[in-house]
C-alpha positions as CSV (number, residue, x, y, z in Angstrom):
1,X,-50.7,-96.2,-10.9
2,X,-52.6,-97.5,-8.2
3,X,-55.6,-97.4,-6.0
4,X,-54.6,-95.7,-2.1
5,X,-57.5,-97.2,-0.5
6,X,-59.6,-100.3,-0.9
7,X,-62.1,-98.8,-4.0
8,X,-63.8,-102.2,-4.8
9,X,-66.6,-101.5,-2.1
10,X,-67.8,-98.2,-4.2
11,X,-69.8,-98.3,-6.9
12,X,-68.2,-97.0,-9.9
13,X,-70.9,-94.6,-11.2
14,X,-71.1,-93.0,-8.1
15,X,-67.6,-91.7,-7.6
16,X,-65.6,-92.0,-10.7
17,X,-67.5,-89.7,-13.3
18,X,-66.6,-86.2,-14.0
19,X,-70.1,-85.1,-12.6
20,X,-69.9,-86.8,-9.4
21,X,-69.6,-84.8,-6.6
22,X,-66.6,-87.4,-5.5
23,X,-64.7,-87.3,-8.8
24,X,-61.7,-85.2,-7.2
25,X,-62.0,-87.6,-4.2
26,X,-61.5,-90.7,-6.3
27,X,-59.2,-89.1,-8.3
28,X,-56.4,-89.1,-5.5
29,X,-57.5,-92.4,-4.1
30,X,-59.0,-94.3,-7.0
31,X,-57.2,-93.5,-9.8
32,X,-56.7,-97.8,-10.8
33,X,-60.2,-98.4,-10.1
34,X,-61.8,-95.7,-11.9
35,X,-59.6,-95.7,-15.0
36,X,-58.1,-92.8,-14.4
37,X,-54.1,-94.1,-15.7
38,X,-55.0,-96.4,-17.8
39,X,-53.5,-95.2,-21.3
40,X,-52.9,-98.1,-24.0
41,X,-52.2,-100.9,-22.2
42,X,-53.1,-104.1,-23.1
43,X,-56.1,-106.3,-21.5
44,X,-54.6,-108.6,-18.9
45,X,-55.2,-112.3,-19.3
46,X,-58.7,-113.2,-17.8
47,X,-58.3,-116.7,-16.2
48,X,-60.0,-117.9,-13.1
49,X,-58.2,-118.1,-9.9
50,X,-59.3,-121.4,-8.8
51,X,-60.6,-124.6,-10.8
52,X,-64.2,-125.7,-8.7
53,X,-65.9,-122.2,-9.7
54,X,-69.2,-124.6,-11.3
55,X,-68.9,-126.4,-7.6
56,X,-70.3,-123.2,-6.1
57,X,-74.2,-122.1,-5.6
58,X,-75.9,-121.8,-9.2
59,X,-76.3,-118.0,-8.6
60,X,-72.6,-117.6,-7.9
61,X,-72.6,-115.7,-11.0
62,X,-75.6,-113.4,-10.5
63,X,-76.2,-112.9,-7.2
64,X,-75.2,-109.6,-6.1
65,X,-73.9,-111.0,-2.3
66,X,-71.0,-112.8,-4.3
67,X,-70.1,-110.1,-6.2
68,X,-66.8,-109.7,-4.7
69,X,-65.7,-113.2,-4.9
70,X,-66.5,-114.0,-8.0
71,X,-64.8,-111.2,-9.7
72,X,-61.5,-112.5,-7.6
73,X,-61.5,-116.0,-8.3
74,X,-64.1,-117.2,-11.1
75,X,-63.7,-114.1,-13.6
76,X,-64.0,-116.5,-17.1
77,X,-66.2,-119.1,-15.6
78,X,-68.9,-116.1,-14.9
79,X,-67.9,-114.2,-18.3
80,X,-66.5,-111.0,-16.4
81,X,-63.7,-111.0,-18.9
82,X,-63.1,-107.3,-20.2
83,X,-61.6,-107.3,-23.8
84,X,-60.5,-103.8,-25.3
85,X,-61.8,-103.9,-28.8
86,X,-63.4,-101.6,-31.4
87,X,-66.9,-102.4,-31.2
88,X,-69.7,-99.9,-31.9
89,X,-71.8,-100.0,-28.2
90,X,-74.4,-102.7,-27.5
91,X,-77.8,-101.7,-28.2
92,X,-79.4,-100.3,-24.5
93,X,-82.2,-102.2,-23.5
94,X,-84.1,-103.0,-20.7
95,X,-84.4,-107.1,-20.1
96,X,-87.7,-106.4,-18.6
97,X,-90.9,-104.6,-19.2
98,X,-92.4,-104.1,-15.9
99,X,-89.1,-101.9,-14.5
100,X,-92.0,-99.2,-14.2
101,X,-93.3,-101.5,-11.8
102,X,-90.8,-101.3,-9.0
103,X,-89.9,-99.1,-6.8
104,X,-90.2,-95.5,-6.9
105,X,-86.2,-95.2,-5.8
106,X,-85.3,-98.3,-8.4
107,X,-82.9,-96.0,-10.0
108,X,-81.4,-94.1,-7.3
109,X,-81.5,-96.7,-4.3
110,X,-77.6,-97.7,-4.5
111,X,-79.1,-101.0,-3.0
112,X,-80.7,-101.8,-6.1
113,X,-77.7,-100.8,-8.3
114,X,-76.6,-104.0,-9.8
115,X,-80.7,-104.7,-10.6
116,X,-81.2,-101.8,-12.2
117,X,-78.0,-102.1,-14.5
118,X,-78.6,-105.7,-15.4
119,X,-82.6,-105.1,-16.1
120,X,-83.3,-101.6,-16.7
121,X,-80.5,-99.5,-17.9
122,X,-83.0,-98.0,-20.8
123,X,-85.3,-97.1,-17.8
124,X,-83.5,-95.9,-15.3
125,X,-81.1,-93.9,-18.1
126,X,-78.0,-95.7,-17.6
127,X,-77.4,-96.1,-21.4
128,X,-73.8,-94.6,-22.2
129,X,-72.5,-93.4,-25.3
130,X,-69.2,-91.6,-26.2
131,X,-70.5,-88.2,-25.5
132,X,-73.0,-88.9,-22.5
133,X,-72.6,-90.1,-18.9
134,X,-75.1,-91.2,-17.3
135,X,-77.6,-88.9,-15.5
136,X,-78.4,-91.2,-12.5
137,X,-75.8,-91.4,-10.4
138,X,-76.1,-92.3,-6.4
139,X,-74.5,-88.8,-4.5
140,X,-73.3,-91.3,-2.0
141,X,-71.1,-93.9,-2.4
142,X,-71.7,-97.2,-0.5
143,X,-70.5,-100.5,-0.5
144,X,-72.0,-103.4,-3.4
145,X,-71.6,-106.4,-1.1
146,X,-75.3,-106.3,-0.3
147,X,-76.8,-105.3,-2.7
148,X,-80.8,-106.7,-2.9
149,X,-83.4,-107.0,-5.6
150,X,-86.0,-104.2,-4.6
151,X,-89.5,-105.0,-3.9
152,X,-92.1,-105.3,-6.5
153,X,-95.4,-104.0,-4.1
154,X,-98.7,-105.3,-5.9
155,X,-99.4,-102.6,-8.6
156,X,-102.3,-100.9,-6.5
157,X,-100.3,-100.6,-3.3
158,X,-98.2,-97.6,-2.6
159,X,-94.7,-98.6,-1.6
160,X,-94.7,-96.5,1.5
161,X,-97.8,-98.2,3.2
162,X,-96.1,-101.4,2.7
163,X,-93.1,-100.2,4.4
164,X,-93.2,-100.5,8.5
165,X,-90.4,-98.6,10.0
166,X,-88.2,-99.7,13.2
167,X,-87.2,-97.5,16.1
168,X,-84.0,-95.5,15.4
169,X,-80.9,-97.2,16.9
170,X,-77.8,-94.9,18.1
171,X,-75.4,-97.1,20.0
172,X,-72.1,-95.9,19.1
173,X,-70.8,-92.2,19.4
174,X,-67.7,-90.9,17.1
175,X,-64.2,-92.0,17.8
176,X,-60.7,-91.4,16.3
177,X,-61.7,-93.5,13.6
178,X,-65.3,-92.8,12.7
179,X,-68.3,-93.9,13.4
180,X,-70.3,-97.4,13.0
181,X,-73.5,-99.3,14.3
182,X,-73.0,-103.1,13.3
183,X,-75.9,-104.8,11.5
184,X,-75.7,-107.3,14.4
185,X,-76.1,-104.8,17.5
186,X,-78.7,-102.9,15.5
187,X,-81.3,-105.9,15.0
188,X,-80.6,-106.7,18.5
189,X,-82.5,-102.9,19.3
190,X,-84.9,-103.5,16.6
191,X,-88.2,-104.6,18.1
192,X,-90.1,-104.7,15.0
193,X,-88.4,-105.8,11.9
194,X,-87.0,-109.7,12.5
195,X,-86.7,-110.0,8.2
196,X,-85.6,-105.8,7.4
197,X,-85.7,-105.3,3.5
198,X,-84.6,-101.7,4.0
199,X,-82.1,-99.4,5.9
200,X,-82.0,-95.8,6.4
201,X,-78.8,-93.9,8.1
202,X,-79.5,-90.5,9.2
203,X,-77.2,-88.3,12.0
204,X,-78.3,-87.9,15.2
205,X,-79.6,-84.5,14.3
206,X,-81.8,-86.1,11.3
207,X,-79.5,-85.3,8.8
208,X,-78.7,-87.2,5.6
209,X,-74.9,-87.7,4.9
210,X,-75.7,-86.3,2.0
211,X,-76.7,-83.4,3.1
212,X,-73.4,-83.1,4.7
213,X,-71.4,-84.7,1.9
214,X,-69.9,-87.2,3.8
215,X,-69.1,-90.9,2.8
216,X,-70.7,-93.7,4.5
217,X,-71.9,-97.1,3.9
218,X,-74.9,-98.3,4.9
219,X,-76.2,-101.4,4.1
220,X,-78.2,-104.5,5.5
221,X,-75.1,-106.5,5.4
222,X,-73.1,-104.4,7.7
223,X,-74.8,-101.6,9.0
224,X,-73.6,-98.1,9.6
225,X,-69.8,-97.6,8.8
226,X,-68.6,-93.9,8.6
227,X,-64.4,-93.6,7.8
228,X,-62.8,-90.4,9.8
229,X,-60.2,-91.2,6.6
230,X,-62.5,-91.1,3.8
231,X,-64.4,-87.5,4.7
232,X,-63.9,-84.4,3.2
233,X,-64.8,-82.4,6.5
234,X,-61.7,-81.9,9.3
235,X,-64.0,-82.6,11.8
236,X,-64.3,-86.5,10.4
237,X,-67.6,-88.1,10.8
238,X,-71.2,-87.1,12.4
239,X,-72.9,-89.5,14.8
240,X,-75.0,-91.3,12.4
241,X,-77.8,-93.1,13.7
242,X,-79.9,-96.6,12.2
243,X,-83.3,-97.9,11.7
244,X,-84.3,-100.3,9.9
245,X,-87.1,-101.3,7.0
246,X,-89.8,-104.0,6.7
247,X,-93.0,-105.3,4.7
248,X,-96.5,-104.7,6.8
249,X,-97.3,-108.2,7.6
250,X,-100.9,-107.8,5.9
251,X,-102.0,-109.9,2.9
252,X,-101.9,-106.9,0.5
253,X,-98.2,-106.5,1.4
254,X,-96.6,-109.8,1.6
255,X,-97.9,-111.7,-1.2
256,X,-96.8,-115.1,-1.3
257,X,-93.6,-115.4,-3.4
258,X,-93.1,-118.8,-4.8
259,X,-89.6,-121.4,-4.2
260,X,-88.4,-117.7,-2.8
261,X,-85.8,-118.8,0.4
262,X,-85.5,-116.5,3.5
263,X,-82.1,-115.2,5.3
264,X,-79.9,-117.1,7.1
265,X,-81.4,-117.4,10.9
266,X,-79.3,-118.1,13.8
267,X,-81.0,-117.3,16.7
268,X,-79.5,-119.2,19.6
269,X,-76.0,-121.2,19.5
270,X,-74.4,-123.7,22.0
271,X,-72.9,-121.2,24.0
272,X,-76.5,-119.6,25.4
273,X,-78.3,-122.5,24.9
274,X,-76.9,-125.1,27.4
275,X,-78.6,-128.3,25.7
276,X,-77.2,-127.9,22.4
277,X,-78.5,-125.7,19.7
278,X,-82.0,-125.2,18.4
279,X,-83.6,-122.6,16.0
280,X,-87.0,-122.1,15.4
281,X,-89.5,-124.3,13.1
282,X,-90.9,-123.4,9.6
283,X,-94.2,-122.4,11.4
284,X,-92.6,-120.6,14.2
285,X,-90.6,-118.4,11.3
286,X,-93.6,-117.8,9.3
287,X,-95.8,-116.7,12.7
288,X,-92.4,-114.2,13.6
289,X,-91.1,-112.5,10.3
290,X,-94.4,-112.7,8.3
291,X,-92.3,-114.3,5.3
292,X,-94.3,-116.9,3.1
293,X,-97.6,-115.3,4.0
294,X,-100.1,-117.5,2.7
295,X,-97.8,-120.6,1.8
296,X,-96.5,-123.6,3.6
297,X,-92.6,-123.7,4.2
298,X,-91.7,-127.2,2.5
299,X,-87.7,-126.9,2.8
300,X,-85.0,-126.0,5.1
301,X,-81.4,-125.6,4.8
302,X,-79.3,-126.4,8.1
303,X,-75.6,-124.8,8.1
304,X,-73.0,-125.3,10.8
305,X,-71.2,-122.2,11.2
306,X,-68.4,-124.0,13.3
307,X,-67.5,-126.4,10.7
308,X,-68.3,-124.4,7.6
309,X,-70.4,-127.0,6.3
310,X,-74.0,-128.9,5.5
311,X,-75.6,-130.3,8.7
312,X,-75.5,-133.7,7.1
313,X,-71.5,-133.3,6.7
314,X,-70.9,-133.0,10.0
315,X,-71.2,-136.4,11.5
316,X,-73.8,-134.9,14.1
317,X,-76.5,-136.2,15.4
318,X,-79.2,-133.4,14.9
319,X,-82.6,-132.8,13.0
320,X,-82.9,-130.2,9.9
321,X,-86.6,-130.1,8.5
322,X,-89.2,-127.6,8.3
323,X,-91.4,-129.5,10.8
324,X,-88.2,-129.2,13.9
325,X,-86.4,-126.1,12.5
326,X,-82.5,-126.7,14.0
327,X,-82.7,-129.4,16.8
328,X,-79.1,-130.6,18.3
329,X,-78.8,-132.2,21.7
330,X,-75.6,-132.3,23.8
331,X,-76.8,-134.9,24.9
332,X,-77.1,-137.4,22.0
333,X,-73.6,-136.0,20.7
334,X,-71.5,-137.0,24.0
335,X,-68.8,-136.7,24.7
336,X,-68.5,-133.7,21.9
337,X,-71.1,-130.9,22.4
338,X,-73.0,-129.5,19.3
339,X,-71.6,-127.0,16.9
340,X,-73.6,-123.8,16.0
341,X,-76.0,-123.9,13.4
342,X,-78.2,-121.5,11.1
343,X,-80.9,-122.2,9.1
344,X,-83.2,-120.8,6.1
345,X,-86.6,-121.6,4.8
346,X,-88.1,-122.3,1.7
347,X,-91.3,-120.8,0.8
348,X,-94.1,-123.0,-2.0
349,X,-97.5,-121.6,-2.9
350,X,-100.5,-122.4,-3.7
351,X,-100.3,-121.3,-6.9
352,X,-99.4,-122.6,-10.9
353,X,-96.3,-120.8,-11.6
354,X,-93.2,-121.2,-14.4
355,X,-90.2,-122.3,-12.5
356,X,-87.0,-122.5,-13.6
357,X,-84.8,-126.0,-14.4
358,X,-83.9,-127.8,-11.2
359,X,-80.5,-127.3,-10.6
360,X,-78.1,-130.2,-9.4
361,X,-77.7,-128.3,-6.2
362,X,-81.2,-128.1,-5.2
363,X,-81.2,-131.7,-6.1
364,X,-78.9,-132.4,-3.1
365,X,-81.1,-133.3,0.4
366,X,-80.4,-130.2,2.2
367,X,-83.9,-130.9,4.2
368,X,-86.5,-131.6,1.9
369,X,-89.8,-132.3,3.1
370,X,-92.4,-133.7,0.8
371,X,-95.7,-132.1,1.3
């Protein structure tokens, strides 16, 4: 028994239950991952597959971006272990009382999929019992590696006038393989969105895929990605297009969110930029993407890309703090040039809120600056 393609990327409730339109799909290609030939055999061992998982990021465990990794290598250290044993099924709750609060695609957006099962299964009616399965299921299988936490709009404001839309971006037509725009070429076209919280994939002709029941991913991570391979039709993929998603930079919109960090940014790299490399200052981020609306950034994080490590590992002569942004010179690093950096920004407020423990990893001087 095993798996023909590489399932992981597909969210299980989407394509393995019996009242999924992809059942019979997954059922030839997913029969491991789904659970389809597993009869009485006992649980493998859970162990982790290397020692330093606690050396890792403090949401290694939770956030949904290392999903992938951490059920490979730190399976006991994040208590993924799956035990076969006769136990009457937890009680289904919902950690949260607000779930109402979110938005109105919380239980259907496969974006918000790991969310939704971690806060509001009761909600969303992803409680399963022996005779049930659950009624919510996304018709359209995509991968989890990006999966976000959706946007909690003030109360009073309707999600969609908070949402300002990009131009549509078609840049690639269907080949022998399918069909794809790359996250990276499609920001490139996108004039309005520098800091997208949503995606939408439509074909050229404005439909959904579906609409045509084909499988795609789409996803801020990646983009567009349509597989000739994994589609039902003879005629393999459509020509999808891609736009993407952001908050109206107004005050009613983009409420301040506190100790919240931003993407990565990497803008510019030594390659284009012939004196080194240098990305933009907290100000200069805040004026451009609209994040931390009404706060101050008060801390940066500075991470060369070449070298796979902190700026303040790499021996470089260079500046990291919200007041410079990313500021290398050639220059001062002669006879080496510098390496490629990206950078992210921490947001504070002006406000009294609860915050969680300190962490020993936010201890660490990635580019503090004391206000």
């Amino acid at each position: 028994c095993k798996d023909l393609i590489n399932c992981r990327p597909y969210p299980k409730e989407g394509i393995c239950p019996v009242n999924s339109s992809y059942h019979a799909w997954a059922n030839v290609r997913c029969r491991m991952y789904c659970g389809f030939c597993i009869v009485g055999t006992p649980p493998s061992s859970c162990v982790d597959k290397i020692s330093n998982c606690y050396e890792y990021d403090a949401d290694l465990c939770t956030n949904p971006l290392y999903r992938l990794f951490r059920e490979d290598n730190c399976q006991l250290f994040c208590g993924l272990c799956k035990i076969a044993v006769s136990t009457p099924p937890p009680s289904c709750t919902d950690k949260i009382s607000n779930c109402n609060e979110y938005d109105a695609d919380l239980c259907t957006n496969p974006l918000y999929r790991l969310f939704r099962e971690d806060n509001c299964k009761r909600f969303c009616g992803l409680c399963k019992t022996a005779a049930t399965i659950p009624s919510t299921t996304p018709s359209t299988p995509v991968p989890t590696t990006t999966m976000l936490i959706p946007f909690k709009p003030p109360t009073t404001i309707a999600v969609e006038r908070c949402t300002e839309w990009d131009n549509w971006v078609n840049l690639h037509t269907p080949d022998a393989s399918g069909d794809s725009e790359p996250i990276a070429e499609v920001k490139k076209h996108s004039h309005i969105c520098i800091n997208p919280m949503k995606i939408e994939c439509r074909t050229a002709t404005g439909s959904t895929a579906d609409d045509l029941g084909q499988i795609i991913s789409c996803d801020l991570w990646s983009g567009l990605q349509c597989d000739n391979m994994h589609q039902f039709d003879p005629n393999g993929c459509a020509d999808y297009k891609v736009r993407l998603g952001c908050l109206k930079q107004t005050s009613e919109c983009t409420p301040c969110v506190d100790r919240s960090w931003s993407p990565w940014v990497d803008e510019r790299n030594p390659t284009t930029y012939a004196l080194g490399d240098k990305e933009k200052s907290g100000l200069e981020y805040q004026k451009a993407s609209g994040f931390c609306s009404g706060g101050t950034i008060h801390k940066v994080k500075c991470w060369s890309t070449d070298i796979g490590a902190f700026h303040y590992s790499t021996g470089e002569v260079m500046k990291c703090t919200p007041i410079d942004g990313v500021v290398c010179n050639n220059a001062d690093n002669f006879p080496m040039t510098c390496t490629n950096y990206k950078i992210r920004y921490q947001c504070t407020c002006n406000v009294t809120t609860i915050l969680p423990p300190i962490s020993r990893r936010d201890n660490e001087e990635e580019g503090i600056f004391l206000l």
